[in-house]
N, C-alpha and C positions, 0 to 999 in steps of 0.2 A: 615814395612808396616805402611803410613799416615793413619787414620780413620780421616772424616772430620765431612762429614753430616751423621746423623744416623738419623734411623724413627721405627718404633718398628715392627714387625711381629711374624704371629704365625706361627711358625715351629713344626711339631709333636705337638700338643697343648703349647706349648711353647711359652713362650715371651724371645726372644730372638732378641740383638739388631743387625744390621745389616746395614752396610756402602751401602748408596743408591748408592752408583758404583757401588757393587756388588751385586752378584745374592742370593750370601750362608749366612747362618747367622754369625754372627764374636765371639758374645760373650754371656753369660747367663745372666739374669738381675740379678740373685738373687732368691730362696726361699721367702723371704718376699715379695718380689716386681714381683712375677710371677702370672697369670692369674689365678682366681678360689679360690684364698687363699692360691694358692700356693698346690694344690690338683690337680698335672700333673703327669707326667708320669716322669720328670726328679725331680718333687720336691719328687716324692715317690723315688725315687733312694738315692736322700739326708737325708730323714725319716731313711729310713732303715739302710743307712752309719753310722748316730749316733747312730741306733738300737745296729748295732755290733761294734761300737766303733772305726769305720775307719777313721771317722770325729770328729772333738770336734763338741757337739751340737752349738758352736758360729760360727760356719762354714755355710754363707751362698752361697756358690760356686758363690758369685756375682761376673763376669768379667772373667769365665772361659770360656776357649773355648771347643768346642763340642770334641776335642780327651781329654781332662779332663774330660769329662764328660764320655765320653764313656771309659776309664781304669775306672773309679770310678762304673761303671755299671758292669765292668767284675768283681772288686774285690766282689761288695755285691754279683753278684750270684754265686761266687764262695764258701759268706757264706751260701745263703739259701739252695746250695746244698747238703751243710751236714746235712738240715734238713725235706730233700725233699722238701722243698718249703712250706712249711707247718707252718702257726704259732703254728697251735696242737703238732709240733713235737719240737718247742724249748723248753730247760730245763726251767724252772720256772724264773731263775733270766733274760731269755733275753724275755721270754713271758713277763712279768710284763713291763719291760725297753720300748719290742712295743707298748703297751697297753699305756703307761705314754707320750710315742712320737705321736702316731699316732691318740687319742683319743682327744686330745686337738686341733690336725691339722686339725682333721673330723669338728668339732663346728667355728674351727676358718674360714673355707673354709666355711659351710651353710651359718655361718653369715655375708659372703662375696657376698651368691648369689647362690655358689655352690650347686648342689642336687644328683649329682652321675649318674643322667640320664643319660648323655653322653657315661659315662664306661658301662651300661647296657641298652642301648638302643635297640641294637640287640638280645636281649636276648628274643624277644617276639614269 
């Protein structure tokens, strides 16, 4: 498959790029280069990959396509399931690890713009 012209759209909160022939999106921008600071629903799937060490943290999934992405989404919750889904229930060395990956993602997404309303907007 040619990619010619591409224009940016959001897909599931995503920045994802997409060949203006087509309807679907084709490829992922990247973690650094995705909307919010990179505080989505697929950048948290890359968070959490490096959490349990599926990923090297220099892994930014830039130029993967959405079935990469979606096998990379069944391995992580195949790990939170060992821990109910719970960061209370991981052992101490991968609480710590989320805490060092996901605490710097949170400050570096505000200072982007980001404010979390989005994900809890419904909650009212």
């Amino acid at each position: 498959m040619t990619i010619q012209a591409f224009s940016w759209s959001r897909v599931c909160d995503q920045c994802i790029q997409v060949d203006e022939n087509m309807s679907r999106p084709d490829r992922y921008v990247g973690i650094d280069s995705d909307i919010n600071g990179g505080m989505t629903s697929i950048g948290k799937i890359i968070r959490d990959a490096w959490v349990f060490e599926l990923l090297d943290e220099t892994e930014t999934c830039e130029g993967w396509n959405l079935a990469g992405i979606d096998a990379l989404l069944q391995k992580v919750n195949a790990e939170w399931d060992k821990y109910g889904c719970m960061v209370s229930q991981l052992p101490e060395s991968l609480a710590k690890r989320h805490h060092e990956i996901h605490a710097p993602a949170i400050q570096k997404a505000k200072a982007a713009g980001w404010s979390g309303e989005h994900e809890t907007g419904d909650e009212d």
